[in-house]
N, C-alpha and C positions, 0 to 999 in steps of 0.2 A: 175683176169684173164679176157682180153678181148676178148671176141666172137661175130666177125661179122658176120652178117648173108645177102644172099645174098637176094634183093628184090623180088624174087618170095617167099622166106618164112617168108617174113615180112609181104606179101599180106595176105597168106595164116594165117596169125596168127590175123589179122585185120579182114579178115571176119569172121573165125571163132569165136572172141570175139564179133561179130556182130551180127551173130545168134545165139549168148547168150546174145540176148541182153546189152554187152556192151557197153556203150558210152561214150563221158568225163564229163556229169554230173556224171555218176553212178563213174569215176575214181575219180572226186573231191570227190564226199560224203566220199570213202572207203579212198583216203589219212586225210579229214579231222577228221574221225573217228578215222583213226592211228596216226593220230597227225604228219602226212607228209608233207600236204602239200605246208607249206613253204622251204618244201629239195625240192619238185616236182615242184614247180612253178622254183627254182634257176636251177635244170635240165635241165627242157625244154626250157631255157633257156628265161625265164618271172620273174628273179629276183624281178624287178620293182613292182609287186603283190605281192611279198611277205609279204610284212610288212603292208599288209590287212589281211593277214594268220598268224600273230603271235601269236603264245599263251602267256598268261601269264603263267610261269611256275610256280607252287606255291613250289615247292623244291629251285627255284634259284630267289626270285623276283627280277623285275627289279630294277637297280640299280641309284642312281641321281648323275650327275654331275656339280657340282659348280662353276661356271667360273666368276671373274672379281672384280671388286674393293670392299674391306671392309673394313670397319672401328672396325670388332668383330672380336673377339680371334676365333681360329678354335675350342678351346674346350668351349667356351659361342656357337658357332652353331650346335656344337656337340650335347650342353645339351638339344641344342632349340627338335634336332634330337630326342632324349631320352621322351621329355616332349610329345613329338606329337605319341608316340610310335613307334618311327624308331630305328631298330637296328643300332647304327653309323656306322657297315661296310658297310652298303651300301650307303655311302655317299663318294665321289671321291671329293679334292678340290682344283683348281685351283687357289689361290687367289692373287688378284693385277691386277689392271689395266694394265702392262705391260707384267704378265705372261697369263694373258689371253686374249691381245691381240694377243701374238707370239704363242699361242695354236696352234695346226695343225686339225684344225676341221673337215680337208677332212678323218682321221681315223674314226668316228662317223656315216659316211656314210654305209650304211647295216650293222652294227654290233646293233644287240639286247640288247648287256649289259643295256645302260641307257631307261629309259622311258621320261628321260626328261632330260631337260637343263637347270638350274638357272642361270638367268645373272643377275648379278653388271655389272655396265658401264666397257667395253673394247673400244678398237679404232677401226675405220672401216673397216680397211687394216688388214685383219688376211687371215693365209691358208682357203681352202673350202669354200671363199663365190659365187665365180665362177663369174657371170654378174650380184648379187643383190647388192644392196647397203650396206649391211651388210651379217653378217651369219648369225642375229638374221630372218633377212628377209627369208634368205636363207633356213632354219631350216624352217620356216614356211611355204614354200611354195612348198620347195622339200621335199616328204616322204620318201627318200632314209634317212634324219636326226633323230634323234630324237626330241617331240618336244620342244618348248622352251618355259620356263616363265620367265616373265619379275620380278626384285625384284625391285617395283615401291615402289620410301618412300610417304608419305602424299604428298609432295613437286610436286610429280610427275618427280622427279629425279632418273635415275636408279642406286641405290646401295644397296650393300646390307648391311640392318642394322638387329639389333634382330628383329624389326615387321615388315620390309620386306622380313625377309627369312622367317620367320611364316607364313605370308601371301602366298607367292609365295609354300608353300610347302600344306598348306590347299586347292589354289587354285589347286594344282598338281592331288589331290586327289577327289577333287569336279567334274574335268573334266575325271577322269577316268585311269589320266596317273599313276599311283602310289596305291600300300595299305599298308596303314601300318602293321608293323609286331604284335601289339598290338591296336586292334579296340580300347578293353576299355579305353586305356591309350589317344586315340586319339581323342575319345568322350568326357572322362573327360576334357580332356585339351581346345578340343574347345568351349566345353559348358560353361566353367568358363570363356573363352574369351566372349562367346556371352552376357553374363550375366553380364557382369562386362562393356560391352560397352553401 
């Protein structure tokens, strides 16, 4: 139900919130308290802040999206998922240099699902890179994206093989973007990398 109200009792609700001491710090604190704030910033229409205000939701963790050329089975990066202690549904996969070029990346734009982006080499010309030279650029430098890591081999070539999707998923998690759903299995797993290198 919408209820306008007319600007003499919008005034009257402003000071009055004011000699209660109201302010919009004291509104930021109480939405980010409620866990509102990024509905309050999309309101007032300061979208653009939001995704400063994300929570990680520990009922719904973020989710990763895989985009671009491989040379492994989706179930050998499945298992890589499993090894590093990631539940596999939360792994999305675009795979092929052709299917993730023709990706439509301008959907990824304020939507929370992903924490990040894995890329294997795609082409430069894809939807949503707007005026960068790529979307991987794009993604980095506009925070409406989510962000992106690179799956670099030894070579310094971007695909994705077994020890660069490890890679690029340990780095996911080193930088904050990701937690696994199994610490212990993520620790074992990296520790026997460290150890063994």
């Amino acid at each position: 139900m919408n209820i306008l109200h007319s600007q003499q009792q919008l005034e009257d609700v402003y000071y009055e919130l004011s000699d209660r001491g109201v302010d919009l710090w004291s509104v930021i604190c109480q939405m980010d308290e409620n866990e509102q704030l990024p509905d309050f910033l999309v309101n007032i229409g300061h979208g653009d802040l939001a995704d400063r205000a994300t929570y990680i939701e520990s009922y719904r963790p973020a989710k990763v999206l895989v985009v671009g050329d491989s040379r492994v089975e989706l179930k050998v990066l499945q298992a890589i998922c499993k090894q590093l202690g990631f539940n596999k549904n939360r792994f999305d996969f675009v795979l092929g240099y052709d299917e993730g070029t023709n990706y439509d990346y301008e959907n990824l734009k304020n939507s929370y699902t992903y924490g990040c982006v894995i890329f294997g080499a795609i082409g430069h010309s894809t939807k949503g890179k707007g005026d960068y030279s790529s979307i991987i650029e794009a993604m980095r430098y506009n925070k409406e994206f989510p962000s992106p890591i690179e799956a670099f081999t030894q070579e310094g070539t971007l695909k994705i093989t077994k020890t660069s999707f490890r890679e690029a998923l340990v780095k996911a998690v080193e930088n904050g973007l990701l937690e696994p759903d199994d610490w212990s299995e993520y620790e074992s797993f990296y520790n026997s990398l460290r150890f063994a290198a």
